[in-house]
C-alpha positions as CSV (number, residue, x, y, z in Angstrom):
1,X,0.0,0.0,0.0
2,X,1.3,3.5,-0.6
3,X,0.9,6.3,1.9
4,X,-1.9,7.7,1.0
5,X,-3.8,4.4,1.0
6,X,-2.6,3.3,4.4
7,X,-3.8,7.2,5.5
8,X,-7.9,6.0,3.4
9,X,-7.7,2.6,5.2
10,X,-7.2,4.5,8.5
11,X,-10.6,6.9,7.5
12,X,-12.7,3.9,6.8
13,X,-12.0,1.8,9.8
14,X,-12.1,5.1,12.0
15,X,-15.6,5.4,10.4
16,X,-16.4,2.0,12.3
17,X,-14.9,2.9,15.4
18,X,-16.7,5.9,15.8
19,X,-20.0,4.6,15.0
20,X,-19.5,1.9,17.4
21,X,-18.4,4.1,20.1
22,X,-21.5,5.8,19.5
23,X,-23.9,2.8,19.4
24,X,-22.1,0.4,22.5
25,X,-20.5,-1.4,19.9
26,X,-17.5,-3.6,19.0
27,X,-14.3,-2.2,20.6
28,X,-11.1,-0.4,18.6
29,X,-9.1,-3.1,18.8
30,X,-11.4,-5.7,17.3
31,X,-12.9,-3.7,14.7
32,X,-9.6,-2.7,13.9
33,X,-7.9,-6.3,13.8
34,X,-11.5,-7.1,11.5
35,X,-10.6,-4.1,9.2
36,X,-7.2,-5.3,8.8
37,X,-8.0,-8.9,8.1
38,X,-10.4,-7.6,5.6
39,X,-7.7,-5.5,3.5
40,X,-5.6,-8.9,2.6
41,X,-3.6,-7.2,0.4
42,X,-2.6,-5.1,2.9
43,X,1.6,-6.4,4.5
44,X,2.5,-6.3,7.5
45,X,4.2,-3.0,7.5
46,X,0.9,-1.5,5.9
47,X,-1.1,-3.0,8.8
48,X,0.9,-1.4,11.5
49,X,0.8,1.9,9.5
50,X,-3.0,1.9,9.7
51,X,-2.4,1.2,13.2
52,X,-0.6,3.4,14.4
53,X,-2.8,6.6,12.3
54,X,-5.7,5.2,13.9
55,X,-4.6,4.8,17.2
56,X,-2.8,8.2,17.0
57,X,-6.0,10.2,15.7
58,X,-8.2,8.4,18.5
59,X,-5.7,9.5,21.1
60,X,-5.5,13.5,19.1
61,X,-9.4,13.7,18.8
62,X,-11.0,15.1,22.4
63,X,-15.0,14.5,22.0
64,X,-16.0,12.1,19.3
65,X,-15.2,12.8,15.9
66,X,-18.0,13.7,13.6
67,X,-16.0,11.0,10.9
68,X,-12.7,9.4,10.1
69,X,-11.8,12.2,8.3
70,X,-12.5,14.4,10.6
71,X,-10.2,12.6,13.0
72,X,-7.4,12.2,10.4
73,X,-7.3,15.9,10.2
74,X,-7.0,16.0,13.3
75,X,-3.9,14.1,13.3
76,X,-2.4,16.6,11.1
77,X,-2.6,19.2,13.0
78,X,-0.3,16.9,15.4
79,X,1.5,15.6,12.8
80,X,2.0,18.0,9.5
81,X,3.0,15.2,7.3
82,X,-0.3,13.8,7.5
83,X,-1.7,16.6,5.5
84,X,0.4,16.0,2.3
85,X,-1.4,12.2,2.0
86,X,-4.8,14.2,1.1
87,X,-3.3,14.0,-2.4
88,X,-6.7,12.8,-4.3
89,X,-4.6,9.5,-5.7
90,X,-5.9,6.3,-6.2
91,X,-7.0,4.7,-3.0
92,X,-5.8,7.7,-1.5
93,X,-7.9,10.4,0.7
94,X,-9.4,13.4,-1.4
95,X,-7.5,16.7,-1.0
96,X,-8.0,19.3,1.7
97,X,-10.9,21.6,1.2
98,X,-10.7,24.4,3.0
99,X,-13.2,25.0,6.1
100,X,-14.2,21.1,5.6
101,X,-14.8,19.4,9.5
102,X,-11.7,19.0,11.6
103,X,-12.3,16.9,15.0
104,X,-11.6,18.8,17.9
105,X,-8.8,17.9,20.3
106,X,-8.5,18.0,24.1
107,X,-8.9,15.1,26.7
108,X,-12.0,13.8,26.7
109,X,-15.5,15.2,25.8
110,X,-16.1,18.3,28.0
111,X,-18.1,17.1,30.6
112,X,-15.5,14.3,31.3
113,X,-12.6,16.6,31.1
114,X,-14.0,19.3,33.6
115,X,-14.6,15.9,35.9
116,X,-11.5,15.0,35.6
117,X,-10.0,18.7,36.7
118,X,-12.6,18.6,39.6
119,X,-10.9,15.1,40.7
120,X,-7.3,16.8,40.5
121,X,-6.7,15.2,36.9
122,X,-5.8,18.1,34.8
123,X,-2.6,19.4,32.7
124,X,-0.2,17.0,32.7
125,X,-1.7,14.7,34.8
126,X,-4.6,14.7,32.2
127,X,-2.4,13.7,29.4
128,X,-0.5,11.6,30.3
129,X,-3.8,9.5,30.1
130,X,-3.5,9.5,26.9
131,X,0.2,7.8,26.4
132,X,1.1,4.5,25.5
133,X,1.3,2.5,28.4
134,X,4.1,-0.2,28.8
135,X,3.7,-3.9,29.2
136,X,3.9,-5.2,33.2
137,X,4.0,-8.6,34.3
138,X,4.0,-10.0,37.6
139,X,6.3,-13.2,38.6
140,X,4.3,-15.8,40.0
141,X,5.8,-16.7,43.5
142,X,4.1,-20.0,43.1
143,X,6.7,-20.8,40.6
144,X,9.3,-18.4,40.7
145,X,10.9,-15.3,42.0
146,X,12.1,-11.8,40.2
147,X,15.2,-12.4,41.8
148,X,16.1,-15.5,40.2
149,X,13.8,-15.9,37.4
150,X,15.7,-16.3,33.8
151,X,13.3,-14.5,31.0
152,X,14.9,-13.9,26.9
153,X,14.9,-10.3,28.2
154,X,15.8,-8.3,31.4
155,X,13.2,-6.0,32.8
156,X,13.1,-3.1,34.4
157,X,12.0,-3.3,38.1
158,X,8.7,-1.9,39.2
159,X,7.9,-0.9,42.9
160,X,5.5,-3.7,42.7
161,X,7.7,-6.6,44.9
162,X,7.6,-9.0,42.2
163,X,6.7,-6.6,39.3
164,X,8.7,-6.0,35.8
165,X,8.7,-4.1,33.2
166,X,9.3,-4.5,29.2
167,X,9.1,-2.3,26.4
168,X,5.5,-2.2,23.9
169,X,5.2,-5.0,22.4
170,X,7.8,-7.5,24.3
171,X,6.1,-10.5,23.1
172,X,6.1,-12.1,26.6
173,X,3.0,-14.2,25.9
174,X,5.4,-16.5,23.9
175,X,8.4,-16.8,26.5
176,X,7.9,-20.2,27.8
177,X,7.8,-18.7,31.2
178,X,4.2,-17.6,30.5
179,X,3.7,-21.2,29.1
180,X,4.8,-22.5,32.3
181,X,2.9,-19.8,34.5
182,X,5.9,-18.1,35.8
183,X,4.5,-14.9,34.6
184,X,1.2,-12.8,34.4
185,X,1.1,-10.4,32.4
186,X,-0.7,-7.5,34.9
187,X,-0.1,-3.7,35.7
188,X,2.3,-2.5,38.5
189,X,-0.9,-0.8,39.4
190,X,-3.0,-3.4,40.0
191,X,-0.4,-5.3,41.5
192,X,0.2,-3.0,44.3
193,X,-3.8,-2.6,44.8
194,X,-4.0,-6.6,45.3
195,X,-0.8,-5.8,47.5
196,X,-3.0,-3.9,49.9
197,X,-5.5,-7.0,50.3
198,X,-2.5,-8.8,52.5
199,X,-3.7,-12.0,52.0
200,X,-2.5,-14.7,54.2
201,X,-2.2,-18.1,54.4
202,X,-4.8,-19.6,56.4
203,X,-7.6,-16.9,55.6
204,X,-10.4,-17.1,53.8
205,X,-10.6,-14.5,50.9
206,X,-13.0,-13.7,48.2
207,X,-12.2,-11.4,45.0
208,X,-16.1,-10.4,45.1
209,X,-15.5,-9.1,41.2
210,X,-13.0,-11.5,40.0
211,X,-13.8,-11.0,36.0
212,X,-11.2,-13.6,34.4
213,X,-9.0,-14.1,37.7
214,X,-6.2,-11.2,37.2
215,X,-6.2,-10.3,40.7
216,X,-7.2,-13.4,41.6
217,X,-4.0,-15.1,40.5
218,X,-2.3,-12.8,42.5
219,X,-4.0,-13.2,46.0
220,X,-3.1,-16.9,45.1
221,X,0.5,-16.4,45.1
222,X,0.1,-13.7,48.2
223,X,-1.6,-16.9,50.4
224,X,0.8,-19.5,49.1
225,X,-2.2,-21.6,48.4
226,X,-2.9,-22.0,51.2
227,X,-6.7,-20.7,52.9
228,X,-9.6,-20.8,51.2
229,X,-9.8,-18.1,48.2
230,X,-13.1,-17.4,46.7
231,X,-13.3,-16.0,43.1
232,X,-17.2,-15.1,42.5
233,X,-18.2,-12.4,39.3
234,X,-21.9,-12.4,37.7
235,X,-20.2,-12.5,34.0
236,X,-20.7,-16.5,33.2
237,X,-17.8,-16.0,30.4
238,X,-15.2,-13.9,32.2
239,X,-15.2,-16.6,35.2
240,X,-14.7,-19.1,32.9
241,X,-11.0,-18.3,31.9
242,X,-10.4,-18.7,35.3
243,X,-9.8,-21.8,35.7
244,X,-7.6,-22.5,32.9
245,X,-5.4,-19.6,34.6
246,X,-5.5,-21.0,37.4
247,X,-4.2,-24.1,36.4
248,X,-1.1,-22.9,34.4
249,X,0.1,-21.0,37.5
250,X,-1.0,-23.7,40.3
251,X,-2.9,-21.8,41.9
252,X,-5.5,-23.1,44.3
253,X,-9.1,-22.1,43.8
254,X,-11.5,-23.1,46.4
255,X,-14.8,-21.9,45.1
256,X,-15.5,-20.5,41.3
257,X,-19.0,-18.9,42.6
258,X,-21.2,-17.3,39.5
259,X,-23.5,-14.8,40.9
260,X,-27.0,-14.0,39.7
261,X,-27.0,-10.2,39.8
262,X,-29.3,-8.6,42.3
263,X,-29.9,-11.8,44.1
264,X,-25.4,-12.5,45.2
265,X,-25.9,-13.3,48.7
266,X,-28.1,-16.2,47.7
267,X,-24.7,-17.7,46.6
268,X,-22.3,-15.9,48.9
269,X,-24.1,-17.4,51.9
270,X,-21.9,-19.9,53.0
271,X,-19.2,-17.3,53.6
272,X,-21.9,-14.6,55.3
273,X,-20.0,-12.8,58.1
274,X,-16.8,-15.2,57.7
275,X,-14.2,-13.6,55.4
276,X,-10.5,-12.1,56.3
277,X,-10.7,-10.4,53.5
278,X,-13.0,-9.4,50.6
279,X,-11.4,-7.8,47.2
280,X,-13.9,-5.2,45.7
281,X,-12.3,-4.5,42.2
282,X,-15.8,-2.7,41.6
283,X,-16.9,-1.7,37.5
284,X,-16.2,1.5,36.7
285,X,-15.7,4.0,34.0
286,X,-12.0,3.1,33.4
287,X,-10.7,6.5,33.5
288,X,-7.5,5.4,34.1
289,X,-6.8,2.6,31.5
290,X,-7.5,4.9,28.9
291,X,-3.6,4.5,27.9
292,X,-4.4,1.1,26.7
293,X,-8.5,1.7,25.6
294,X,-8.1,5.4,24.2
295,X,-11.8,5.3,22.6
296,X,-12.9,4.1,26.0
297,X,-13.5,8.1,26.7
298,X,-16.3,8.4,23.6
299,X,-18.1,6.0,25.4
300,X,-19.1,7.3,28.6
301,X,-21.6,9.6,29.4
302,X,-22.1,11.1,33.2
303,X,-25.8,8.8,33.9
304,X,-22.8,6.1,33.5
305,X,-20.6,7.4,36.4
306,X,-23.8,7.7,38.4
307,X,-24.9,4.3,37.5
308,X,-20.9,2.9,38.3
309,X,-21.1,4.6,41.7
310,X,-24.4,3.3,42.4
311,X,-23.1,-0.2,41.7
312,X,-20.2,0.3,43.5
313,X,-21.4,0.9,46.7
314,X,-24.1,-1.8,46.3
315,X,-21.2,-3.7,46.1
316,X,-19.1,-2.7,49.1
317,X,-22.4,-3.0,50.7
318,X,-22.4,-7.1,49.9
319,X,-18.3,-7.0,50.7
320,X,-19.8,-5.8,54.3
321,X,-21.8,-8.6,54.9
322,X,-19.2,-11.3,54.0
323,X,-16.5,-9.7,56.5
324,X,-15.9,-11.3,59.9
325,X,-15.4,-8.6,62.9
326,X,-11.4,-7.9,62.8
327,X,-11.6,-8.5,58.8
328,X,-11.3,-5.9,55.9
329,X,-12.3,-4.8,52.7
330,X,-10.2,-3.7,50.0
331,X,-12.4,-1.4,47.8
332,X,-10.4,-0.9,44.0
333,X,-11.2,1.2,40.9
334,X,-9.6,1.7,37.7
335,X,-10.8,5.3,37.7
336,X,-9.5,8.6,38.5
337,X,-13.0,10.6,39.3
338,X,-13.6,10.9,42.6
339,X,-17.6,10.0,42.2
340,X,-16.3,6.7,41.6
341,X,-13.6,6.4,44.7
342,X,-13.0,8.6,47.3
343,X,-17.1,10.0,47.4
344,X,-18.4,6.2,47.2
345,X,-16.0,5.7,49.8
346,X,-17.5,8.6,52.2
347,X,-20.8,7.3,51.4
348,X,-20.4,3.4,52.5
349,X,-18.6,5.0,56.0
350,X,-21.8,7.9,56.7
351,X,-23.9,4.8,56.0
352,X,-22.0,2.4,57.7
353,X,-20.5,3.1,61.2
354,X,-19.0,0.1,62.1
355,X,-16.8,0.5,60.0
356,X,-13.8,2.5,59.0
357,X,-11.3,3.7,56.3
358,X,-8.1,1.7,57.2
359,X,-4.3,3.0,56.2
360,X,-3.1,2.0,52.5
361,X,0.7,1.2,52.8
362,X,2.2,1.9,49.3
363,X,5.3,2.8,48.1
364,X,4.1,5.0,45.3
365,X,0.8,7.1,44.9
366,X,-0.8,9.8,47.3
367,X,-3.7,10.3,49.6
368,X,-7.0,10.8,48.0
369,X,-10.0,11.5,50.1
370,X,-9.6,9.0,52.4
371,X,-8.0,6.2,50.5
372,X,-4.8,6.4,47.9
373,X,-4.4,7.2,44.0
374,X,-1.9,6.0,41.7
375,X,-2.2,7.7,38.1
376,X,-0.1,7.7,35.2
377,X,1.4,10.6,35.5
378,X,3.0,10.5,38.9
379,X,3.3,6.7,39.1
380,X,3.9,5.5,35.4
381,X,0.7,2.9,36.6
382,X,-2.7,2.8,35.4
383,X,-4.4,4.8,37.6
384,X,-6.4,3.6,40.3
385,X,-8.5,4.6,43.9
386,X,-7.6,1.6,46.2
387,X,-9.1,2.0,49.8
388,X,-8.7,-0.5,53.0
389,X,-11.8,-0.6,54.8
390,X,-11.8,-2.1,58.8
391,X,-14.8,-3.8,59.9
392,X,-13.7,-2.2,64.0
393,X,-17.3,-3.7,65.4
């Protein structure tokens, strides 16, 4: 493909994107691995081309683009070269009219932005949202240790105790220390969130919203397998990766527990009032993976933040009835606005007054409300509100 063709192939797939975004459709990355499979002509150096303009207008454009076009000129505003693609060729992009649409930039759409600001996200801190984000994994203690482990490359330490770090696209997934389950592929973020839990051998734990075991995996290696761990989620298909996970790491699962939503403590019952711990890694807007799902910010709209908040403290409501006297809850989101954190938080605790917001001991991050923040910016992590919460009586 030349240039300008890669620059049309960009347009056509943005199209998609953006009418998907608009409709709860198909995410980027399928649509665009769909697009590309669909252009066979296309090489492998023209596939990452498209790539990498779409990617780069999603992350230039701030609200929703009105079109791929749109978008692309965005891009070239960023990046001039852009412009001299719109050459009218065959296969190519028409030329430039002056005064045609040009998709704003910014953050986010405006209402999202000023949210952000209000939650201490702005300037720098706001962009950096926006970057690439690098690839993490976490050595599994079950099998190994970072001190000792032999991988084909040498990572960079993360803060995280058994966390690394390897340039975009390390392809880690084909080392056979992932074969083996050695490795997770996870975010120093979210490995110093499950940090927080403290699991120990000899408790009984549940990860209340374990999706497809990420943090799971981890609370496994923090117990040593030993305990009882519970891993319960309401999505049927997320829980079922589980234990195929679970199995290449050897970690022990006590109980895989699929919950009916609205009707959880139904299932939960055996462990009512009987957990050391309970993991809360709630929903939420995912404000602060946008480095990895850049259109996730076309996508949201503030009734969902209300409706994530809402769930969220339903949530940490169930954790609080699972919880022995002594025991704690660990309440996690992968967003940065504080109607998803630090005001949920205040909420459960006005409602709530046997219990109370415990100290977060991390070596990175700062105070937020009264639980902790990592972000991109300050930490190089996804960003995250992680919060301890004490059952005291």
């Amino acid at each position: 493909m030349r240039p300008a063709a890669r620059v049309q192939a960009a347009i056509e797939i943005l199209d998609d994107i953006i009418a998907a975004a608009r409709n709860n459709g198909a995410s980027a990355d399928r649509i665009v691995a769909e697009g590309l499979k669909a252009r066979r002509y296309a090489g492998s150096k023209d596939r990452r081309a498209v790539r990498e303009h779409i990617y780069a207008a999603i992350r230039a454009c701030g609200p929703v683009p009105e079109t791929g076009r749109a978008a692309i000129l965005r891009l070239a505003e960023v990046e001039p070269e852009i412009a001299d693609l719109f050459d009218g060729s065959d296969y190519g992009p028409a030329a430039i009219v002056n005064g045609e649409p040009v998709a704003k930039g910014g953050i986010a759409p405006e209402w999202l932005e000023q949210a952000l600001a209000d939650s201490g996200i702005a300037g720098g801190a706001a962009s950096a949202l926006l970057e690439r984000a690098p690839l993490d994994i976490r050595v599994n203690t079950l099998k190994a240790d970072r001190d000792t482990i032999e991988l084909p490359e040498q990572g960079e330490p993360l803060v995280a105790p058994q966390g690394l770090r390897f340039p975009v696209g390390t392809p880690v997934e084909s080392w056979d220390a992932f074969a083996s389950g050695e490795i997770e592929v996870q975010d120093g973020g979210s490995q110093l969130a499950c940090s927080v839990v403290e699991a120990k051998a000899g408790e009984t734990v549940i990860d209340l919203c374990a999706g497809s075991g990420g943090k799971t995996l981890a609370l496994a290696a923090q117990m040593s397998n030993g305990g009882t761990l519970i891993a319960a989620d309401t999505n049927r298909d997320r829980l079922s990766r589980l234990a195929p996970r679970a199995e290449r790491a050897g970690a022990e699962i006590a109980h895989t527990v699929l919950l009916d939503p609205s009707r959880e403590m139904e299932a939960l019952a055996p462990w009512e009032g009987k957990a050391d711990a309970v993991l809360v890694d709630a929903p939420c807007s995912g404000t602060g993976t946008w480095r990895r799902n850049p259109e996730a910010r076309w996508r949201l709209s503030e009734t969902d933040v209300a409706k994530y908040a809402t769930t969220q403290l339903r949530i940490i409501e169930i954790a609080a009835s699972l919880v022995r006297p002594g025991g704690r809850i660990v309440f996690v989101t992968c967003s940065l606005l504080d109607a998803e954190g630090a005001q949920v938080l205040d909420l459960f605790l006005a409602r709530n007054p046997r219990f109370s917001a415990g100290n977060v001991k991390l070596s990175a991050g700062s105070p937020r409300g009264k639980g902790w923040r990592l972000a991109p910016y300050d930490d190089a992590t996804d960003g995250f509100f992680i919060a301890r919460i004490d059952l005291v009586w």
